[in-house]
C-alpha positions in Angstrom: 8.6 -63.9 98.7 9.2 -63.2 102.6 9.4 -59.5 103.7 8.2 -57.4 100.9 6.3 -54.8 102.8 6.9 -53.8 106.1 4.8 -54.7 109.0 4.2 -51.0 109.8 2.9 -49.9 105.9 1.0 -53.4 105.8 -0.9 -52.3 109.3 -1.8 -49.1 107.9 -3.1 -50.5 104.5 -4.9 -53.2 106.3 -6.6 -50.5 108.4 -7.2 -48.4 105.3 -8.7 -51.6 103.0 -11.2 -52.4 106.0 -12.4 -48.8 106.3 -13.2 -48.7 102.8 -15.2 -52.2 103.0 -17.4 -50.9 105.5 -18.0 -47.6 103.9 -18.8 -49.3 100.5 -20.2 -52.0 102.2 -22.6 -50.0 104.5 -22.8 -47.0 102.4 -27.3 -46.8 103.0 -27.5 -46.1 98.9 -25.7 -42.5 99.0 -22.2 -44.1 97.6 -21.4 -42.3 94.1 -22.5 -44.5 91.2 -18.6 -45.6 90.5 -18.5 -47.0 93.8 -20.7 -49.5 92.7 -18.2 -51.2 90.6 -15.2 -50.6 93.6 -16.6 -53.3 95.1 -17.6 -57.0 93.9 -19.2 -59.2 95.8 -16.4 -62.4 94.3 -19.4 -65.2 95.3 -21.3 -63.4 92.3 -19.0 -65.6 89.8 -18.6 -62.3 88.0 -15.3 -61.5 89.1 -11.6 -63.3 88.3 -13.2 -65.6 86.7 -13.9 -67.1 90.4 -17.0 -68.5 92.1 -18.4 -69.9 95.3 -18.6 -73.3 95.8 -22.3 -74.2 96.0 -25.2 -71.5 95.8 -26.3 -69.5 99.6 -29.5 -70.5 101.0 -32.4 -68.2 100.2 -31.7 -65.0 103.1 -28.5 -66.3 103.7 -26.5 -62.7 103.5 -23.7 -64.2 105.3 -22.6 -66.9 102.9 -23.2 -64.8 99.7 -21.3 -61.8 101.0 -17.7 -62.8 102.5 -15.8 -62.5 99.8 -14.9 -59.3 98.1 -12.6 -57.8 95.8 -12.2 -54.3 96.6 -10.3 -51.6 94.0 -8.9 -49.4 95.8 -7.2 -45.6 94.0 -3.0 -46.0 93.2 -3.4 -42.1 94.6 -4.8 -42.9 98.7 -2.1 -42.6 100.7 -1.5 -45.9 102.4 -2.3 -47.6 98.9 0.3 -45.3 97.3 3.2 -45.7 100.1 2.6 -49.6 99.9 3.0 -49.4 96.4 6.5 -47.4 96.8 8.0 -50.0 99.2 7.0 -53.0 97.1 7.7 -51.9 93.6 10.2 -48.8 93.6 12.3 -48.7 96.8 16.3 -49.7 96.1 15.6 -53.2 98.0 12.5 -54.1 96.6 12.3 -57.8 95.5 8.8 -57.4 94.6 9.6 -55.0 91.7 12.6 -57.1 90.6 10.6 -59.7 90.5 7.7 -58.3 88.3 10.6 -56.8 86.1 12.1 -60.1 85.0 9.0 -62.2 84.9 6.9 -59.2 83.0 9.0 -56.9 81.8 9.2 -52.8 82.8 6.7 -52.1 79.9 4.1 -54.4 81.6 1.4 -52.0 82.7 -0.7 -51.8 85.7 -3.6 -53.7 85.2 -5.1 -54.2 88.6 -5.1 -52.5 92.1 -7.1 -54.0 94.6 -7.5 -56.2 97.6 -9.3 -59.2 98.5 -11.0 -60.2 101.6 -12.1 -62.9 103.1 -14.3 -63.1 105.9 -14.9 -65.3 108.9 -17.5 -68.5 107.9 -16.8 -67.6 104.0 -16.6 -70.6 101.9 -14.1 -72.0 99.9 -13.7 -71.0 96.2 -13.9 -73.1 93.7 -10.8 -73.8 91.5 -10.5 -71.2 89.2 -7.8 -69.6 86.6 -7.9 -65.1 86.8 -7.6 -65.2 82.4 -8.5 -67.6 79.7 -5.6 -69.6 78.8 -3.3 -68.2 75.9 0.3 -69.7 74.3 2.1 -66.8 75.9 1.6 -65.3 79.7 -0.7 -62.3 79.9 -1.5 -61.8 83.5 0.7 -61.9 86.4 -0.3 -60.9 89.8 1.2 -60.5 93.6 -1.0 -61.5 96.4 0.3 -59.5 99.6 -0.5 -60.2 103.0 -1.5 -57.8 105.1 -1.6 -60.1 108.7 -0.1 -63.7 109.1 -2.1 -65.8 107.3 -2.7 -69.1 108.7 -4.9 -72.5 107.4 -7.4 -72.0 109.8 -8.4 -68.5 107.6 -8.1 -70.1 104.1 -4.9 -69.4 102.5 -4.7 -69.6 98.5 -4.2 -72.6 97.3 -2.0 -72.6 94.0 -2.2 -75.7 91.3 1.2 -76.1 90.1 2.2 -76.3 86.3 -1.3 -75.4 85.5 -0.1 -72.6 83.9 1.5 -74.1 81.0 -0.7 -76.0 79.4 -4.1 -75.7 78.0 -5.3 -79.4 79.1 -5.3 -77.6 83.1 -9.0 -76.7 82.3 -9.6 -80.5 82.1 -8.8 -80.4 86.3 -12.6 -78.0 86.6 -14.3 -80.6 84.8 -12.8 -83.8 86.5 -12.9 -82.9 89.9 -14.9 -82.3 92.7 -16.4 -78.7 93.4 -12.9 -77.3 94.8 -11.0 -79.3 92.0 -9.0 -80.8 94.2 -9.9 -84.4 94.1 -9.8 -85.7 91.0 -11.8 -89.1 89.7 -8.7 -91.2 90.1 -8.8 -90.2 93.3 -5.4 -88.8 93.7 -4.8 -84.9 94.1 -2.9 -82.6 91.7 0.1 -81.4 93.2 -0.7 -77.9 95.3 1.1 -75.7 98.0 -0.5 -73.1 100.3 0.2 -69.8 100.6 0.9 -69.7 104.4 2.1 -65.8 104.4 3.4 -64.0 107.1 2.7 -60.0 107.5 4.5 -58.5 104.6 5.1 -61.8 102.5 3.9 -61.7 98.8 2.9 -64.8 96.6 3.6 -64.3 92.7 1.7 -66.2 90.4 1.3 -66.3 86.5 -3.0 -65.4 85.7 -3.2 -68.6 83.9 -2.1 -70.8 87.4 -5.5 -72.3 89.2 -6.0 -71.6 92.3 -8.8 -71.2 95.3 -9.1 -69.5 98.3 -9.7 -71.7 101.2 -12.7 -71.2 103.5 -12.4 -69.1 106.4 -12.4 -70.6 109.4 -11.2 -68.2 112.0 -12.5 -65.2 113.5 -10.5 -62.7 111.8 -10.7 -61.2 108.2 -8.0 -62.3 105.7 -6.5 -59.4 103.5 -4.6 -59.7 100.6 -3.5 -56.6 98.3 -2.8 -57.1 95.1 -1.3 -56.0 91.9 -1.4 -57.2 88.5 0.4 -56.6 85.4 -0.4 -56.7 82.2 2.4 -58.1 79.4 3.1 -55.7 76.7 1.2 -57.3 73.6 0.3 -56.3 69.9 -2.8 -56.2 70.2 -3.2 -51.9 72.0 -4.8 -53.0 75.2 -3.2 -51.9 78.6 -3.3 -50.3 81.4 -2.9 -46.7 82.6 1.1 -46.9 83.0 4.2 -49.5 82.4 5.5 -50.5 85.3 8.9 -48.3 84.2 7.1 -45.1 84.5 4.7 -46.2 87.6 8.3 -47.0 89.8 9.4 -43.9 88.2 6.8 -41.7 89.8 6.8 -43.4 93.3 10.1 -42.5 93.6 9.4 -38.5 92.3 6.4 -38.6 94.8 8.7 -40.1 97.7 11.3 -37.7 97.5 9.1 -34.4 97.3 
């Protein structure tokens, strides 16, 4: 989706998301204990269900740290105004989209962004939920610069969302999962975003992060939301109320 957030609000989130890297990043131990968990190194494996591909060399700090997801508060500032443009202003494709693929009682499930660093290594091909019959998951990656293939865009596996037999594509592949034993690649596209552009992707899709290999960091804010189920899991507010309240908050 071209154009979602302006280049001005991306500029400032951007600026904001690699403040908050450094002071999380470099915090010297005196970081509150939630901090902690505001940050996750995604090489860990613990995270989206994501990994590195192959293990850092013993010392090797750069490889094993440059990837992170960061959360970052729905309440700072830049966070909050990006959110009003993309979800809740009169033009906003982004919220029409998540409104017809999820539906207005979706809830907000996630609130973060992902960064990539220069030299970080690609990710292995990975799905952000454990498939289920019916979506659960769906998630905007937003870019906040042009991403080009020199810094690793995302790399989305299409029609992997819709069936369960995707997971065979991890096991029969190489460590990416993009060569397969046949020898012939599943059909892909990369997400070569300018400033402001969104990719919208069901949790279930695989997909990878390239590796890195320019000089500049690679930001991506994202949201996901969560589909309304039976089952009394959510998150803090349907997407209905959450546009609702950005639009309260930008007219005080």
């Amino acid at each position: 989706m071209r154009g979602v957030l302006s280049a001005e609000t991306a500029g400032r989130l951007r600026a904001y998301v690699v403040e908050e890297l450094e002071a999380l990043a470099g915090g010297g131990g005196e970081e509150e204990e939630e901090d902690c968990f505001r940050l996750v190194a995604v090489g860990s494996g613990t995270q989206r269900l994501s990994a590195l591909v192959g293990e850092p060399s013993s010392g090797d700090a750069a490889l094993e740290e440059s990837r992170w997801d960061i959360r970052l508060s729905p309440e700072a500032s830049p966070v909050r105004s990006a959110m009003r443009e993309l979800l809740a202003a009169s033009d906003a494709p982004l919220g029409r989209a998540f409104a017809a693929v999820a539906g207005a009682d979706a809830t907000l499930w996630e609130c973060a962004a992902i960064v990539s660093a220069p030299g970080a290594a690609p990710q292995i091909l990975h799905a952000d939920a454990t498939w289920t019959e019916r979506p659960l998951l769906v998630t905007s990656f937003v870019a906040l610069q042009d991403v080009t293939r020199e810094m690793g865009p995302t790399r989305f596996v299409r029609g992997t969302h819709t069936d369960p037999a995707h997971a065979a594509a991890l096991a029969d592949g190489d460590a990416t999962g993009l060569a397969t034993a046949s020898g012939t690649p599943p059909p892909s596209c990369v997400a070569l975003l300018q400033t402001g552009d969104a990719a919208l992707y069901d949790g279930r899709l695989l997909h990878c992060g390239g590796a890195n290999r320019s000089d500049a960091l690679r930001i991506l804010f994202y949201l996901t939301l969560r589909l309304a189920t039976d089952d009394g899991v959510g998150g803090a507010e349907t997407l209905y109320d959450l546009c609702g309240r950005l639009l309260e908050d930008g007219a005080s």
